[in-house]
C-alpha positions in Angstrom: 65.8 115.4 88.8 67.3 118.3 86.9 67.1 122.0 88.1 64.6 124.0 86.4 67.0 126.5 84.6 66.2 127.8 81.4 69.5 130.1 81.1 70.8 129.3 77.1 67.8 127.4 76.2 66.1 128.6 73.0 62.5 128.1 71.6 61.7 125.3 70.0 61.6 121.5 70.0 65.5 119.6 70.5 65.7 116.4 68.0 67.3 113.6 68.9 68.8 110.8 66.5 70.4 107.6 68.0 69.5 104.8 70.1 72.3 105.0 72.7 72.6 105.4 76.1 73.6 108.6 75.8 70.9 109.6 73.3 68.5 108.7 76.1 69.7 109.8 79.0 69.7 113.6 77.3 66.7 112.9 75.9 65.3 112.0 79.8 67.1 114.9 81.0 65.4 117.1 78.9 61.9 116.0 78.9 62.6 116.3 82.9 63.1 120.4 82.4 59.5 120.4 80.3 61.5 120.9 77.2 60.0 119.7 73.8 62.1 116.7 72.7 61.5 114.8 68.5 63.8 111.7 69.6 64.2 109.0 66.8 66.3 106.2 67.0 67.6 105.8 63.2 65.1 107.8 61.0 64.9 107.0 57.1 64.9 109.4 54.7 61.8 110.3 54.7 61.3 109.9 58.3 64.0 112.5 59.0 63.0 115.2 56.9 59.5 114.8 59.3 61.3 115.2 62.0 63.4 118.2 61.5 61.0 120.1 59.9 57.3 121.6 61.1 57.7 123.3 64.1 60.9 125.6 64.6 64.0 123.4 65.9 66.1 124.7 68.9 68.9 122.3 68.6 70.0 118.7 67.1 71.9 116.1 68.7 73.6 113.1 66.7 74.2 110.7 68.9 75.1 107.2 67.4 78.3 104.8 68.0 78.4 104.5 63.8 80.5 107.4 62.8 79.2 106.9 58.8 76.0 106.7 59.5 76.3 109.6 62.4 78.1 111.7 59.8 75.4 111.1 57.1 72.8 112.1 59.8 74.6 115.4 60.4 75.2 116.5 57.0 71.7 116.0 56.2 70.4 118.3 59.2 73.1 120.5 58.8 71.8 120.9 55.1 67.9 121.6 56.4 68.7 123.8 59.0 72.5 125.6 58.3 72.0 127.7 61.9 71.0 125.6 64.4 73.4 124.5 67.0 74.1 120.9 66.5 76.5 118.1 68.9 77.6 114.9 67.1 79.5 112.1 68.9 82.2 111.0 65.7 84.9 108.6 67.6 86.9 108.7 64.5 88.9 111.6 64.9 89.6 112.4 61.3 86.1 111.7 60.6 85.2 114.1 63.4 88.1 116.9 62.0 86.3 116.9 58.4 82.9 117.2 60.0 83.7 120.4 61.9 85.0 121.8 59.0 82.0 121.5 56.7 79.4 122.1 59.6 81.1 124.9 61.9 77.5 125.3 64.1 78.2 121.7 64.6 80.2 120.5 67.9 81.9 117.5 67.2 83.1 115.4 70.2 84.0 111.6 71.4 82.9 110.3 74.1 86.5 109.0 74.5 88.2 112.7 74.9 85.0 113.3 77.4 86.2 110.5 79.2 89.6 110.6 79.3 90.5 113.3 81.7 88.3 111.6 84.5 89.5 108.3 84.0 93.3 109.5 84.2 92.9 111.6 87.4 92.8 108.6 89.5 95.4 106.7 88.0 97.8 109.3 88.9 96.2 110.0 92.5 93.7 109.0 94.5 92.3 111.8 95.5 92.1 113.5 92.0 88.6 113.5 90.0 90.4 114.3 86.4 93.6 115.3 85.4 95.0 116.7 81.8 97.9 118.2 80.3 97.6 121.6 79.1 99.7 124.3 78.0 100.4 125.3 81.2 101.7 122.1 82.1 99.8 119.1 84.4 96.9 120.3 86.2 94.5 118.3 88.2 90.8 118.4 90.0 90.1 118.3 93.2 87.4 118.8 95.6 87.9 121.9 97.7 85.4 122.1 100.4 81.6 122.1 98.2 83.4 123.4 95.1 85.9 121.6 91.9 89.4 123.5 92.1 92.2 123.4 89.3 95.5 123.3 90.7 98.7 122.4 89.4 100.5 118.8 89.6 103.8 117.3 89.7 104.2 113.7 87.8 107.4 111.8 89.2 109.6 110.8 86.3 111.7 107.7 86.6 115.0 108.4 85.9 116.9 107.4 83.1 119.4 104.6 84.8 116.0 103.1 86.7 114.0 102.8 83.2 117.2 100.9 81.6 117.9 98.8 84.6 113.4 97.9 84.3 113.4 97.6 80.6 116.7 94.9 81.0 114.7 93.1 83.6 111.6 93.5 81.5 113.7 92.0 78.6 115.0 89.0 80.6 111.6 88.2 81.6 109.8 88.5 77.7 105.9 87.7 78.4 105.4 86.6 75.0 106.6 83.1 74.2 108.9 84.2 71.2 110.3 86.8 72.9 111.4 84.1 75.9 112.4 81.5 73.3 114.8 84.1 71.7 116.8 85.2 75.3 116.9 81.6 76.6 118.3 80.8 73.4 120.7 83.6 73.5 121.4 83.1 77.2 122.6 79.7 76.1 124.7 80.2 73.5 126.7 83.3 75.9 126.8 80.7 78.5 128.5 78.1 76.3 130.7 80.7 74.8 131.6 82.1 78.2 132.3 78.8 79.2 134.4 77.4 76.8 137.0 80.7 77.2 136.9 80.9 80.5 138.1 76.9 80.7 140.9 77.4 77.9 141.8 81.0 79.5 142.2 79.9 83.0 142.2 76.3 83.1 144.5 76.0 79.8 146.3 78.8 80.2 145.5 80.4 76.5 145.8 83.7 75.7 142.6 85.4 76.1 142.4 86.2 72.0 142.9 82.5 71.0 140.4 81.4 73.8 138.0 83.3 72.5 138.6 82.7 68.9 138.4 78.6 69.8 135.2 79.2 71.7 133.7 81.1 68.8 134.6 77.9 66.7 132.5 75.9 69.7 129.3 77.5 69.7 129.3 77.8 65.5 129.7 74.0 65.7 133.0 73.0 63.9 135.0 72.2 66.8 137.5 73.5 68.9 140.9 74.3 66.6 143.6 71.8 66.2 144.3 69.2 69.2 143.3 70.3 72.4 146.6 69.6 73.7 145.5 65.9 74.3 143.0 67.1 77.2 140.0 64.7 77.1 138.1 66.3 79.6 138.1 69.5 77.0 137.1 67.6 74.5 134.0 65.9 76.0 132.9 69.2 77.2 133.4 70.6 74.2 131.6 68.1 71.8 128.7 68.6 74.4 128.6 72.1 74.0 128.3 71.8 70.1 125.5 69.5 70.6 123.8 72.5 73.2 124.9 75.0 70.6 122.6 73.7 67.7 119.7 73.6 70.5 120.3 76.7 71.6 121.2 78.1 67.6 117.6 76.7 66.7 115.7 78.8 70.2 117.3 81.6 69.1 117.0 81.8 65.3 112.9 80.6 66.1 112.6 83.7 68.6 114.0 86.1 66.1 111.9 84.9 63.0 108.8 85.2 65.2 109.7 88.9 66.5 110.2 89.7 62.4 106.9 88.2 61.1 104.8 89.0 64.6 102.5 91.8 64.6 105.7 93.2 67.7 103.5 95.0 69.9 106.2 95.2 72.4 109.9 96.3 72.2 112.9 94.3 74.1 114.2 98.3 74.4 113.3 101.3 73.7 110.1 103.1 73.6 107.8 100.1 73.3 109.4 97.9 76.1 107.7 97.1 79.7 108.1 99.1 81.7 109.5 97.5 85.0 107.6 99.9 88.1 105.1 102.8 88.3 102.8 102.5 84.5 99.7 101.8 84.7 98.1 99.2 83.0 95.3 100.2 81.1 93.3 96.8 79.9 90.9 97.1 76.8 91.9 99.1 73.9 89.0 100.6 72.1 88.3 104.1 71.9 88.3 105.1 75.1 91.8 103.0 76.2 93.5 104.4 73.0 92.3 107.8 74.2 93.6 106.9 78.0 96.7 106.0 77.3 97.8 108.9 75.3 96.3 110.9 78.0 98.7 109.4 80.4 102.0 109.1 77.8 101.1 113.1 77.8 101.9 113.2 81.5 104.9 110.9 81.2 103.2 108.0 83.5 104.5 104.9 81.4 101.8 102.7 80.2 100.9 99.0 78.9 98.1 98.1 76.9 96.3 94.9 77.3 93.8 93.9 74.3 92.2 90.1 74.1 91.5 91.0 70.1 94.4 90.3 68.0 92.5 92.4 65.0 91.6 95.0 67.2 91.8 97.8 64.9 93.6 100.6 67.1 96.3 97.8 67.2 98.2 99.5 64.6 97.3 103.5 66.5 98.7 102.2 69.3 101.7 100.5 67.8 102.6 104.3 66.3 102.2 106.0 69.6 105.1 103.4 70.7 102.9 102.2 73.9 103.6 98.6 74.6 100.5 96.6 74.2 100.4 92.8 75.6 97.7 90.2 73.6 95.6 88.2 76.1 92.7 88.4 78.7 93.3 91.2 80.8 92.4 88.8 84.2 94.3 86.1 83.4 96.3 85.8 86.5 99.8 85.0 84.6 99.8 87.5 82.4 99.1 90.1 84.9 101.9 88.9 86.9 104.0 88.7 83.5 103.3 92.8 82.9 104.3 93.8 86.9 100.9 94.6 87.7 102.0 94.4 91.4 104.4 97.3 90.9 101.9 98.9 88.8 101.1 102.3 89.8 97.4 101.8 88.6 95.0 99.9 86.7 92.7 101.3 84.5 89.6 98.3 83.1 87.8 100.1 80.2 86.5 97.9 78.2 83.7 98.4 76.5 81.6 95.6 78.5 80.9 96.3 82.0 81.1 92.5 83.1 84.5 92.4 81.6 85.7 95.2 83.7 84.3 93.6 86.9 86.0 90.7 86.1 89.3 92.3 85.6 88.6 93.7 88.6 88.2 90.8 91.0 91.3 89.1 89.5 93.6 91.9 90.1 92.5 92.3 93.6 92.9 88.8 94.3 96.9 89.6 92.7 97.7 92.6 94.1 94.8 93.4 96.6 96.0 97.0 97.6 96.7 98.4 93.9 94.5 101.4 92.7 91.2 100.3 90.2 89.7 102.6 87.7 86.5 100.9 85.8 85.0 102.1 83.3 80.6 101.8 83.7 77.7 103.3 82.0 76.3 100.6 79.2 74.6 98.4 81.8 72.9 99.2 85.3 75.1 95.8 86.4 78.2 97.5 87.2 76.9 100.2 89.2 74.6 97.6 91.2 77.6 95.4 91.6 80.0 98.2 92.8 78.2 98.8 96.1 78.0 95.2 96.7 81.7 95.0 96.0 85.1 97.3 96.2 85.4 97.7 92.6 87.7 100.7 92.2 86.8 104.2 91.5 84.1 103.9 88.8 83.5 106.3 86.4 80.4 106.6 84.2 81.6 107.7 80.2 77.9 107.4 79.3 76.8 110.2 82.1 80.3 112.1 81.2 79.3 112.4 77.5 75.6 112.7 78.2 76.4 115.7 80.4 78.2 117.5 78.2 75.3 116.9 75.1 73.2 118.8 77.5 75.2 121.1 78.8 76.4 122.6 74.9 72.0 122.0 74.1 71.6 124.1 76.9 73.7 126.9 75.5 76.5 126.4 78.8 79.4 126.1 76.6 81.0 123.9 78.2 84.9 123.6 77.6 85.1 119.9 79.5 82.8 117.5 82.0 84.8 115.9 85.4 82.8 112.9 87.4 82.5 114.2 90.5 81.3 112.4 93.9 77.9 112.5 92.6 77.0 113.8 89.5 79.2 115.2 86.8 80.3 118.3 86.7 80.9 121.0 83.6 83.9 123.2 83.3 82.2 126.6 82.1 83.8 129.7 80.3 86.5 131.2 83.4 87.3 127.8 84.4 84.9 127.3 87.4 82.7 124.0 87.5 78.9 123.5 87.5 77.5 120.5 89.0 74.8 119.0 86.0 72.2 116.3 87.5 71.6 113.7 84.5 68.4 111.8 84.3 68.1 108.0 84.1 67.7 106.5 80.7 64.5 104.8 81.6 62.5 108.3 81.5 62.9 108.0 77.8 59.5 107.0 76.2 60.6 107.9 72.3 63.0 104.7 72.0 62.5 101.5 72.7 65.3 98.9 73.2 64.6 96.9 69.7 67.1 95.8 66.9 68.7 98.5 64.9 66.9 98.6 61.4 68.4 97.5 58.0 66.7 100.3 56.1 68.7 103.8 56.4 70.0 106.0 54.1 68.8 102.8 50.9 73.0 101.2 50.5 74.8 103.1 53.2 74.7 100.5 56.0 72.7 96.8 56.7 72.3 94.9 60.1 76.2 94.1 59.8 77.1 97.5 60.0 74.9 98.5 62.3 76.0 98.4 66.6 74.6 95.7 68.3 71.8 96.5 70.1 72.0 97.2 73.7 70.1 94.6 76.1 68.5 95.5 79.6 
C-alpha cells in the first residue's frame, strides 16, 4: 500500500495507455492513493481523443513495449494537450532522442537505462544495490544503516600482460567450431614445420637458413630440396608430413573462410576476444543486456555476451561496442565452461523470459556453485515465487524499477534515477538523497484485462504481427 502523499500531485484525472506490466502496476499504485486514473490498453482514434479530453488531465503516461506505436500515442496527446507532463517508455534510443525533442513536457525513458544501474551493482559487489559511472568517476549504492548512501568505488583493472596472456589462452581454446578448426590447423602446420627444421638443423647438421627454407618446401607440399643426402628415415618422415600438411592446409584455409563469411562476433585478439578471468557474463541480449553491458564496459569490468538468436537485432550494436558475444543457449553446460564462467567474476541472466533466467540459473550453479547470480524478474509472478523456494541470485524486478519511476516523475518527484532496494525500490530525488516508493501489485488494476492486443490502431500503422505478444498469467 502506498503512502498517502499528495506532494507534486496536480488536479485532474492521470491517463494511462498500454497494456504492460508496468502500465498496471502504476495504474494500481495510483488508484491505491484515491487518485483519478482513464487507463486504456491501446485506444483507437476515436477512442483516444475520449479519453484525453472532458475532464481536465493531470498527467499522461505512454507506456507500451512498441516504440512506433508508443511514439504515435505521444505525439497525438502531446498535440491535444501541449502542457501536460507526459512519461513515454521508447527503448529505441534514437527513437526516444527525436521524441524529446519534439515534445520537451514529455520524459522519455527505457526501461533498460532504469534497469541497468541496479543490475550492475551486484555484478561488481555483493553488497552494492546499483552502481554507474558518472562524471565523477564510479560510484556505487549502498545501505547505510535505514538510509541509501553514494560513495565512491574502485574497479580492479587487469593489467595489460594478464589480458594478453587470457586473450592467447582464450585464442587457443576458440569456442566456436571455426575458430578451433583454424588453430588446430595452424598448430599443425607449425608443428610440422618446426619439426622438419629442427631434424635437418640438429639431426643433419644444416645450417639453420637452409633448414628452414627445406621445411618451408615440406609443409607447401613439393618436397624436401634435392636428395636428402640418401637418409631414408628423412624421407619417410618427410613424405608423411606432406600428406599431414594438405590435412592440416585444408583445417586451416576452412577456419579462415568461415571467420571471413561468419557474422565474427568474437575476436582471436583485440577488443572482441574472451576475456580469460574476472568479466561477467551477461546472457540474453535484448534491451536490457545491450544496456548492461555497456554499463559495465563503462566501468572497465570485461564482458561476454551470450544470445540463443542468431538474428537478434542488437547483434550488429553489440558487434560496434566491440563486446564479445558467443551464439548458443546461455545454460548449456559446455558452452558455459567454453566462455570461463568458473572464473567469471559474475553472471548476469536477463532475458526477457523469467523461466529462461531460472533456468540459466540452476545450470550455472550446478557449474560453478559459488559464482555471483544476478536475474532479471518482473513479467511473470513465477520467478519471484520460485526464488524463495530456491537460491536464485540477487533478483531484481525491471518492471517495479520502471514502474517506480512512472510514478515517481507523475507524482511531480523528479526523480533523476530508481535503485532496487531490500524491499521496495527506491528514487534518487533532486540533492542526491533516496526515497523509498512502495509499488502496488498489478492485479489492483481493474481498467485492463489480460486479452490479445487488437489489430485496429491508428487504420495502417501496425496489425497483430506488429503488435507484442500478449502477456499470460
Amino acid at each position: 500500500m502506498l503512502e498517502n502523499d499528495t506532494t507534486g500531485i496536480r488536479a485532474g484525472a492521470y491517463v494511462i495507455v498500454g497494456d504492460t506490466t508496468v502500465a498496471r502496476r502504476v495504474c494500481a499504485s495510483l488508484r491505491a492513493q484515491d487518485i483519478a486514473v482513464r487507463h486504456e490498453s491501446e485506444p483507437d482514434d476515436e477512442q483516444l481523443h475520449d479519453l484525453l479530453t472532458g475532464e481536465p488531465i493531470a498527467g499522461i503516461a505512454i507506456l507500451l513495449q512498441d516504440d512506433v506505436v508508443a511514439l504515435r500515442y505521444a505525439l497525438a496527446a502531446g498535440h491535444l494537450h501541449p502542457e501536460v507532463p507526459m512519461v513515454a517508455t521508447i527503448f529505441d534510443r534514437t527513437i526516444g532522442d527525436q521524441l524529446a525533442r519534439f515534445l520537451p513536457q514529455c520524459d522519455v525513458t527505457s526501461p533498460a537505462d532504469l534497469a541497468a544501474a541496479s543490475l550492475a551493482g551486484p555484478c561488481v559487489a555483493p553488497d552494492l544495490l546499483a552502481v554507474t559511472s558518472t562524471g565523477r568517476g564510479p560510484r556505487g549504492v549502498r545501505k547505510v544503516g535505514d538510509v541509501l548512501d553514494e560513495v565512491p568505488i574502485t574497479v580492479l583493472r587487469v593489467p595489460w600482460w594478464k589480458r594478453s596472456v587470457g586473450q592467447l589462452t582464450a585464442a587457443m581454446r576458440g569456442h566456436e567450431t571455426g575458430t578451433r578448426i583454424l588453430i588446430a590447423g595452424l598448430f599443425g602446420l607449425a608443428v610440422v614445420m618446426l619439426g622438419d627444421w629442427a631434424w635437418l638443423t640438429f639431426g643433419e647438421g644444416h645450417g639453420a637458413v637452409d633448414a628452414f627454407h627445406e621445411a618451408v618446401r615440406v609443409v607447401t607440399t613439393v618436397g624436401p630440396a634435392g636428395d636428402p643426402h640418401g637418409n631414408e628415415m628423412y624421407g619417410l618422415i618427410a613424405s608423411s608430413a606432406m600428406l599431414a600438411t594438405i590435412v592440416f592446409t585444408a583445417m586451416f584455409t576452412a577456419g579462415v573462410v568461415d571467420r571471413l563469411l561468419g557474422p565474427r562476433l568474437t575476436a582471436l585478439w583485440g577488443r572482441r576476444s574472451l576475456p580469460r578471468s574476472g568479466h561477467v557474463i551477461v546472457v540474453g541480449l535484448g534491451q536490457v543486456g545491450l544496456r548492461l553491458c555497456r554499463e559495465l564496459r563503462e566501468l572497465g569490468i570485461p564482458v561476454v555476451g551470450v544470445e540463443r538468436d542468431t538474428d537478434a537485432k542488437h547483434l550488429g550494436e553489440v558487434r560496434e561496442l566491440g563486446i564479445p558475444v558467443v551464439l548458443g543457449n546461455g545454460g548449456d553446460r559446455g558452452l558455459l565452461e567454453r566462455i570461463g564462467v568458473q572464473r567469471a567474476l559474475a553472471l548476469a541472466a536477463v532475458g526477457s523470459d523469467d523461466r529462461d533466467n531460472i533456468a540459466v540459473s540452476l545450470a550455472v550453479q550446478g557449474i560453478a556453485p559459488g559464482l555471483r547470480l544476478v536475474l532479471r524478474a518482473g513479467e511473470r509472478e513465477l520467478l519471484a515465487e520460485t526464488g524463495s523456494l530456491l537460491p536464485l541470485g540477487v533478483i531484481r524486478d525491471v518492471t517495479s524499477l520502471s514502474a517506480t519511476y512512472v510514478l515517481a516523475r507523475l507524482l511531480g518527484r523528479e526523480p533523476s534515477g530508481v535503485v532496487a532496494g531490500e524491499a521496495h525500490v527506491h528514487v534518487r530525488r533532486p540533492g542526491g538523497w533516496y526515497e523509498e516508493l512502495p509499488i502496488a501489485s498489478p492485479g489492483r488494476c481493474r481498467h485492463v484485462e489480460r486479452r490479445p492486443v487488437p489489430a485496429r490502431l491508428f487504420g495502417p500503422w501496425s496489425s497483430p504481427n506488429d503488435a507484442p505478444a500478449p502477456e499470460t498469467p
